[in-house]
N, C-alpha and C positions, 0 to 999 in steps of 0.2 A: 956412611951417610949421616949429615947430621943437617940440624933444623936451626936455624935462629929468628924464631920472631922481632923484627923491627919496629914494627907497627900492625894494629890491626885493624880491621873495616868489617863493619856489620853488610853482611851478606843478602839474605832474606832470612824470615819465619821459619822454624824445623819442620814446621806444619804444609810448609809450600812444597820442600821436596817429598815426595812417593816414594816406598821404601822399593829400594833394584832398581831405579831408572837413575840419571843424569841427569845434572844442571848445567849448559858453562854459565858461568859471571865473569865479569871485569876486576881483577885489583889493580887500579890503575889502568897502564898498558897489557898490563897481563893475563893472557885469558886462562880459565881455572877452570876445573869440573869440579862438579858437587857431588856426593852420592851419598844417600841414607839405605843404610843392609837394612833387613827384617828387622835386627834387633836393638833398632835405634840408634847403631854407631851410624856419625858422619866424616868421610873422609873428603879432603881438599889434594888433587892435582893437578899437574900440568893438564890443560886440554888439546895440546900437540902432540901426535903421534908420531914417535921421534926416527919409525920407517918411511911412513911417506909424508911426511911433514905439515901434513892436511891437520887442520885444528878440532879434533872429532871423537878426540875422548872421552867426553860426557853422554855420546851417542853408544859408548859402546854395551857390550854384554857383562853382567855382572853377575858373579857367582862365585864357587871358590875352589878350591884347592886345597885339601883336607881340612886346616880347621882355619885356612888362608885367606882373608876375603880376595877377591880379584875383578879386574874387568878386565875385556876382551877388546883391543880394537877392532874398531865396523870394519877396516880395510883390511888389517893383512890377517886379522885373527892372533896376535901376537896376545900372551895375556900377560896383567900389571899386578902385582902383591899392591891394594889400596892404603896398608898404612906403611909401606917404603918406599914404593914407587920400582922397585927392581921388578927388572922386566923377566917370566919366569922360565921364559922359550929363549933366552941370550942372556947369559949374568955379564956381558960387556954393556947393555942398555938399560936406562934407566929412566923414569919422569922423576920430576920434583915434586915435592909431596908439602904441604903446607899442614900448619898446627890447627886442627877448630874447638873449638869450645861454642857450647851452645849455654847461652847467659840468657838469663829469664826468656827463655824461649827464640831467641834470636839465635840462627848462624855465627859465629864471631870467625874469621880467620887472618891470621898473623900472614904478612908478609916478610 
């Protein structure tokens, strides 16, 4: 897996996401989920869940996986490693996983 930021877009305030819950946002066409853990990391992925293709990964369950962060899809319960995006119940599926940086307080995430 690899990442290449092309451009980035300021998202919202770090202060807007709740730590363990989900955002989606828009980059562009592309819908994304947000997610700030307890300990202040923010991760950026796909907001399609790539079993039933419903856009609802920002709704899912977040928690981890020994020292894994994770989320859970609402639908089938599949869970996602937050800073790879491999899916941990199928290594053939994957989300895409975007770069963030939080710049004087603002979300930054690279497309």
């Amino acid at each position: 897996m690899s990442v290449t930021a092309v451009g980035t877009t300021v998202v919202c305030a770090v202060d807007a996401l709740l730590p363990e819950r989900g955002v989606a946002a828009l980059l562009g066409d592309v819908q994304i989920a947000l997610f700030r853990t307890h300990d202040g990391e923010v991760f950026a992925i796909g907001n399609q869940d790539p079993f039933s293709g419903a856009n609802v990964m920002s709704r899912g369950i977040v928690g981890s996986r020994g020292d894994v962060p994770t989320v859970a899809s609402p639908m089938f319960k599949q869970v996602f490693d937050l800073r790879t995006g491999a899916c941990l119940d199928d290594a053939d599926v994957s989300l895409p996983v975007y770069p963030v940086e939080i710049v004087d307080g603002q979300v930054v995430v690279g497309t």
